[in-house]
C-alpha positions in Angstrom: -21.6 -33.2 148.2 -21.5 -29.4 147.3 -18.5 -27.7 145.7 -17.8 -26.1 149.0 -17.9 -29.3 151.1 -15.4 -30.6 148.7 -13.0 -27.7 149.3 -13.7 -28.0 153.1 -12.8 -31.4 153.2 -9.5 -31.4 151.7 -8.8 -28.6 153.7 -9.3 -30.7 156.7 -7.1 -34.3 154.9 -4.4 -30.8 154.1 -4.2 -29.7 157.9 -4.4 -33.6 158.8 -1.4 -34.3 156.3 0.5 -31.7 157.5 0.5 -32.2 161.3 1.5 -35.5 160.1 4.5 -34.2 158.1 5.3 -31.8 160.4 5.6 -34.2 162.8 7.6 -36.4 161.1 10.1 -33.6 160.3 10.7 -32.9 164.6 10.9 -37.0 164.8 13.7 -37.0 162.0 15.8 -34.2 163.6 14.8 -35.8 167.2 16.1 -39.0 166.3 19.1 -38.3 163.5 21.4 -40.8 165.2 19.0 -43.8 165.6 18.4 -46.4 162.6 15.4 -48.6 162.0 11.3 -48.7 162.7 12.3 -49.8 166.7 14.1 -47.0 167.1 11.6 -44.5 164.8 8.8 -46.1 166.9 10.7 -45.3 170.3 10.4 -41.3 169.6 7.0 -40.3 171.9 5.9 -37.7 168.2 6.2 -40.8 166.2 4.0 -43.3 168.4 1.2 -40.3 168.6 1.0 -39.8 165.2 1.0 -44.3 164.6 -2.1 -43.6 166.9 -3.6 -41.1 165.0 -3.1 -42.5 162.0 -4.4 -46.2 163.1 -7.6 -43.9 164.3 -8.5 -42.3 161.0 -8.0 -45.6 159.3 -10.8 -47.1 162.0 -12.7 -44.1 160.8 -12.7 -44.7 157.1 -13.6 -48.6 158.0 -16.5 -47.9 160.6 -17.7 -45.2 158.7 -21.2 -45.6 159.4 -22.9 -45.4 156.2 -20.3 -42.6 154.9 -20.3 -40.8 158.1 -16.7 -40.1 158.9 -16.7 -38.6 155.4 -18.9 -35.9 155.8 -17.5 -32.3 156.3 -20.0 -31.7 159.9 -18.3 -35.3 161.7 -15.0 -33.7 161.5 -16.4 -30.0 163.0 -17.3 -31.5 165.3 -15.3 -34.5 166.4 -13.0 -31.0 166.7 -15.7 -29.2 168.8 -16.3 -31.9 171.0 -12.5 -32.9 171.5 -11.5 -29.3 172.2 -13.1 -29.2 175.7 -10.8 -32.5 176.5 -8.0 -30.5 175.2 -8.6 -27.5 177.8 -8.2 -29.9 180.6 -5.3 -32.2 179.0 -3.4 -28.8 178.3 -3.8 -28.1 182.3 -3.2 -31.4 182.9 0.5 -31.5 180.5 1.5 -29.0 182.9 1.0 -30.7 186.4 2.4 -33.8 185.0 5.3 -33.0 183.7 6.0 -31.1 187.1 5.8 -34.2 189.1 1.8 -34.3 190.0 -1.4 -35.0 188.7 -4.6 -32.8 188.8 -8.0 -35.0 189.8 -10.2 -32.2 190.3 -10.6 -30.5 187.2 -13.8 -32.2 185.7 -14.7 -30.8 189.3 -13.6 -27.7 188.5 -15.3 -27.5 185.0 -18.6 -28.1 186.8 -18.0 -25.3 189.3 -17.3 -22.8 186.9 -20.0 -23.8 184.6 -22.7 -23.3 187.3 -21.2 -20.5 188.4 -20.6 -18.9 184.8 -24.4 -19.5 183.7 -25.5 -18.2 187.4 -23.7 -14.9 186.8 -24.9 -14.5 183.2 -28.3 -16.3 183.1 -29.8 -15.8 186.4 -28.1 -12.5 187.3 -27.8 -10.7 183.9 -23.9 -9.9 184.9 -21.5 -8.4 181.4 -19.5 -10.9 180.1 -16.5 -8.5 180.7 -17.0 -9.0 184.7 -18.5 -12.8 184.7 -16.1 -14.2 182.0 -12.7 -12.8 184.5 -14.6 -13.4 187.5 -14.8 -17.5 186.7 -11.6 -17.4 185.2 -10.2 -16.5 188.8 -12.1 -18.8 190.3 -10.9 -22.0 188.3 -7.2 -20.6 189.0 -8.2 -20.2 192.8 -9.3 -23.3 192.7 -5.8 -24.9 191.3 -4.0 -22.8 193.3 -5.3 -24.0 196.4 -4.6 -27.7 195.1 -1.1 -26.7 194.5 -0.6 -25.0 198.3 -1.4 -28.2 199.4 0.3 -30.4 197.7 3.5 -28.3 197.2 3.5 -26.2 200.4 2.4 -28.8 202.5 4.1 -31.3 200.6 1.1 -33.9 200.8 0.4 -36.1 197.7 -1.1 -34.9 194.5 -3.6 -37.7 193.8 -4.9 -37.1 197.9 -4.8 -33.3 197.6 -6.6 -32.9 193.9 -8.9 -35.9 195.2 -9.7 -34.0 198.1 -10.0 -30.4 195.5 -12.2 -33.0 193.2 -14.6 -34.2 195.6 -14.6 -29.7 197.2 -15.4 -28.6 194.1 -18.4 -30.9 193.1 -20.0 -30.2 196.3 -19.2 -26.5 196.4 -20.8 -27.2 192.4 -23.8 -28.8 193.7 -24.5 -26.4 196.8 -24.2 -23.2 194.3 -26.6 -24.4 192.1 -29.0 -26.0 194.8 -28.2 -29.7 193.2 -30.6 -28.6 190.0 -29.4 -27.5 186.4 -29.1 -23.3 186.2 -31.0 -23.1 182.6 -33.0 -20.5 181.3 -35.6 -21.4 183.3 -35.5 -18.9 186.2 -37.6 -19.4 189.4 -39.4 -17.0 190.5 -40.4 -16.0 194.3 -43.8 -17.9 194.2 -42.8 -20.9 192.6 -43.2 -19.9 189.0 -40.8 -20.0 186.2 -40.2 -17.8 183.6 -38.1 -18.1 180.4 -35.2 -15.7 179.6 -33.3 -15.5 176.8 -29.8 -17.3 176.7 -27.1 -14.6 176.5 -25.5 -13.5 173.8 -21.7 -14.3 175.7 -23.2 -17.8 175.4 -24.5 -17.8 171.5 -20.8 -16.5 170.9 -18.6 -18.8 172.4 -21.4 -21.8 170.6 -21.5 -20.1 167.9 -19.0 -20.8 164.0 -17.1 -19.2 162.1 -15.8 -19.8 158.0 -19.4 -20.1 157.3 -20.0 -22.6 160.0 -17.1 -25.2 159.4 -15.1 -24.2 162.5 -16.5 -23.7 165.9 -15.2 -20.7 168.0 -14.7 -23.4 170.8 -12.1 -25.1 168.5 -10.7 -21.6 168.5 -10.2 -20.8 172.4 -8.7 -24.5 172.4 -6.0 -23.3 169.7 -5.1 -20.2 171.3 -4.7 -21.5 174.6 -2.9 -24.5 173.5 -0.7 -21.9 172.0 -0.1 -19.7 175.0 0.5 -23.1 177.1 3.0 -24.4 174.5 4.7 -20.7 174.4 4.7 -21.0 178.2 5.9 -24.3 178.4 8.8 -24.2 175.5 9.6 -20.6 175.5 10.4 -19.5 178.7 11.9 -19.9 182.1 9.5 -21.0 183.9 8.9 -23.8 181.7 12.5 -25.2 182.1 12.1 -25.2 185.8 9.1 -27.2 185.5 10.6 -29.9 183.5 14.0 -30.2 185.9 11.5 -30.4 188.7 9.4 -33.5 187.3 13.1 -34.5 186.0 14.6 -34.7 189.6 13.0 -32.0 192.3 15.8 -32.8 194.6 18.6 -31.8 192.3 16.2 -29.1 190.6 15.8 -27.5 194.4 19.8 -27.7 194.9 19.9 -26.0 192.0 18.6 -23.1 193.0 15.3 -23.6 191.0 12.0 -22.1 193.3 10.4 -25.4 193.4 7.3 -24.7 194.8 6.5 -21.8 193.5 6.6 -23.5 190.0 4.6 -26.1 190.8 2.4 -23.9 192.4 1.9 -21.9 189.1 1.7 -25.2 187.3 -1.6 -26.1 189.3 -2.9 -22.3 188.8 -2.3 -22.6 185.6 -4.3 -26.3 185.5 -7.1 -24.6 187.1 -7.4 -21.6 184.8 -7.7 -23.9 181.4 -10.3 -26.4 183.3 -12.2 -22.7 184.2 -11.8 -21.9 180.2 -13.1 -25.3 179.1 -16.2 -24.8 182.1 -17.1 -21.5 180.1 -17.0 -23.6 177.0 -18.9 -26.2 178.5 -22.1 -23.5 179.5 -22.2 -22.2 176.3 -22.3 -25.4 174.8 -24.5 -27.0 176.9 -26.7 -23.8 177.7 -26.9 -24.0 181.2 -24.8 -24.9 184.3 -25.0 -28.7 185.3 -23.4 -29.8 188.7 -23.1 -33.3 187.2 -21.6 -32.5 184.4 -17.3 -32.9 183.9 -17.4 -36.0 185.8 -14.6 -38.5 184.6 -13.3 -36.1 182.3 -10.5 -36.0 184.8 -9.7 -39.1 183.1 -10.2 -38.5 179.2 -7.8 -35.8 179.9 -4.6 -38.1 181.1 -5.5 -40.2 178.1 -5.0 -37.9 175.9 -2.0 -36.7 177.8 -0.4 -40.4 178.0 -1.4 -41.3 174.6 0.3 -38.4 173.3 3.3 -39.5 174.8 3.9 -37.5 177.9 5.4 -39.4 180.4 3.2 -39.9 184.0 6.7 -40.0 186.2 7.4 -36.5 184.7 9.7 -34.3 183.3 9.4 -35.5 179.3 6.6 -34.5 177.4 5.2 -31.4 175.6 2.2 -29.5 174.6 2.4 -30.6 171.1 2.2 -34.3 172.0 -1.0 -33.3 173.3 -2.4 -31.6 170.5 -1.8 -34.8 168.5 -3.0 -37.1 171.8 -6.4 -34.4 171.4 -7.4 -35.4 168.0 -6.6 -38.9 168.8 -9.0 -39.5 171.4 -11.0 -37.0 170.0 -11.6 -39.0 167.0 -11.9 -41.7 168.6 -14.7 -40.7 170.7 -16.6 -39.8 167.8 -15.7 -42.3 165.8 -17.2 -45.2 168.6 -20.3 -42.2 168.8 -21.1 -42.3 164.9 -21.3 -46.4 165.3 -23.5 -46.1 168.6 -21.0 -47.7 170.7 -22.6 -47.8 174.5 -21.0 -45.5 176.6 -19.9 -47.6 179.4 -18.0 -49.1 176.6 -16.5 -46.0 176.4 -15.4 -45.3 179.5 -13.5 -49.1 179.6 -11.7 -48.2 176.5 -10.6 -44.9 177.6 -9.4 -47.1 181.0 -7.3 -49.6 178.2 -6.0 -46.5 176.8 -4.0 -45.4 179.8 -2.8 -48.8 180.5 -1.7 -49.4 177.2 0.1 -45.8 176.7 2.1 -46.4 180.1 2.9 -49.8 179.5 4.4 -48.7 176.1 6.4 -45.8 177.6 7.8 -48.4 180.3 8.5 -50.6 177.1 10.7 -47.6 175.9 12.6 -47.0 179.0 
């Protein structure tokens, strides 16, 4: 290993260390009056970072031949993870409102086909494609929330209903094929264009390839959300809603309004991890997203976030992110199936409710 993989890697074990003590510090101010590991353990900060912690220590065992060492896993265990994190972000929101959100891996596909439509097939700037799918994830959240806050009709039936629209709406826009470079042409041909450059930005790196700009819109959103969230009015409302919407509404709060906005809001991260999720993937796939829906209340449980609502945060999130995150490429590196996968993440969510049930 080169001198500058060496300085990259303990730049990744310093960020690691310092969530961790970071952390720590907001779970010893948090929980000043309680006494003993029980009590430590009971604080939803100090169970995500156990998690974490447990994780990287399954890492240095199942290495794979030294894998987990090397400075390219962790790029991109964080590349991969930060798509997850879009939609858990979105996800943080809705659930600490009260609701859930189904329909975003839906969503994700949607604006993927649509996103590599515009720029691929039709040659549209990224400064009118880029807004214009943007809108559409948030329209697409918004009309989720009408329903199930206007009309007051379940979450789970009225983001089922958005999650089965949206696929279909996916599959119908593309014509139920993969929008690639490979454009059709009237007779039957095809003919290779270029992928754009909006594309080769958003996949591309930056610090001499050991952080991908992906990772970067995840941060900066995550941000934004968590300034949204902890910083300002709105964000208070949405917590005494998910606390109690009766006493929140007699309070004068505009309850559906807010969780309105906290599906709009859902919709527009899912439409930033779809645009991710092109340029990744270099095309628009109508399949693609599905069950992601679920990887994102993983991360959202296992972070600590409550499903009844009105406890949680955006930094449990972040931590409940590189947790499953890890994990993910931690089973990859080792070749684990992925229906194996897919169980695990199903125990996941089990196991992180039944431990905040524990708690209460």
């Amino acid at each position: 290993m080169n001198l500058f993989h060496c300085h990259a890697l303990t730049a990744i074990k310093v960020v690691f260390y310092v969530g961790a003590i970071i952390g720590l510090a907001v779970a010893a101010r948090a929980g000043r009056e309680t006494r003993g590991v029980a009590s430590w353990l009971n604080l939803p900060v100090c169970r995500a970072i156990l998690a974490l912690v447990l994780v990287f220590l399954l890492g240095v065992v199942f290495s794979a031949e030294g894998a987990f060492g090397i400075v390219g896993t962790h790029r991109d265990a964080l590349r991969q993870a930060s798509v997850f994190g879009l939609l858990a972000c979105g996800m943080t929101l809705v659930i600490i409102g009260g609701g859930i959100d189904l329909g975003v891996g839906s969503v994700l596909a949607l604006v993927s086909v649509t996103f590599s439509l515009m720029s691929i097939h039709w040659g549209w700037q990224p400064w009118v494609s880029v807004p214009a799918c943007l809108l559409l994830g948030a329209m697409c959240g918004g009309l989720a929330g009408t329903i199930t806050a206007g009309f007051r009709i379940q979450p789970f039936v009225a983001t089922l209903a958005m999650m089965v629209f949206a696929r279909g709406l996916a599959k119908t826009v593309s014509g139920g094929t993969k929008i690639s470079t490979a454009v059709k042409n009237p007779d039957g041909t095809f003919r290779y264009v270029d992928v754009p450059a909006v594309f080769r930005f958003i996949d591309s790196r930056i610090l001499d390839g050991n952080l991908s700009v992906v990772t970067v819109i995840f941060i900066v959103c995550a941000v934004l959300t968590w300034i949204l969230l902890a910083r300002h009015r709105w964000g208070t409302h949405l917590y005494a809603i998910g606390g109690n919407e009766e006493a929140a509404r007699l309070s004068g709060v505009p309850v559906t309004s807010t969780k309105i906005l906290s599906y709009v809001a859902s919709g527009l991260l899912a439409g930033v991890a779809g645009l991710c999720q092109a340029a990744q993937e270099q095309q628009g796939d109508p399949e693609t997203g599905a069950g992601y829906e679920l990887t994102a209340i993983a991360i959202v449980v296992i972070g600590g976030t409550t499903l009844t609502g009105g406890r949680g945060g955006i930094g449990l999130t972040l931590l409940g992110t590189l947790t499953i995150g890890y994990l993910e490429k931690i089973l990859s590196i080792n070749a684990v199936p992925e229906a194996s996968r897919l169980m695990l993440t199903g125990v996941i969510i089990v196991a992180a409710v039944l431990a905040q049930r524990r708690k209460r």
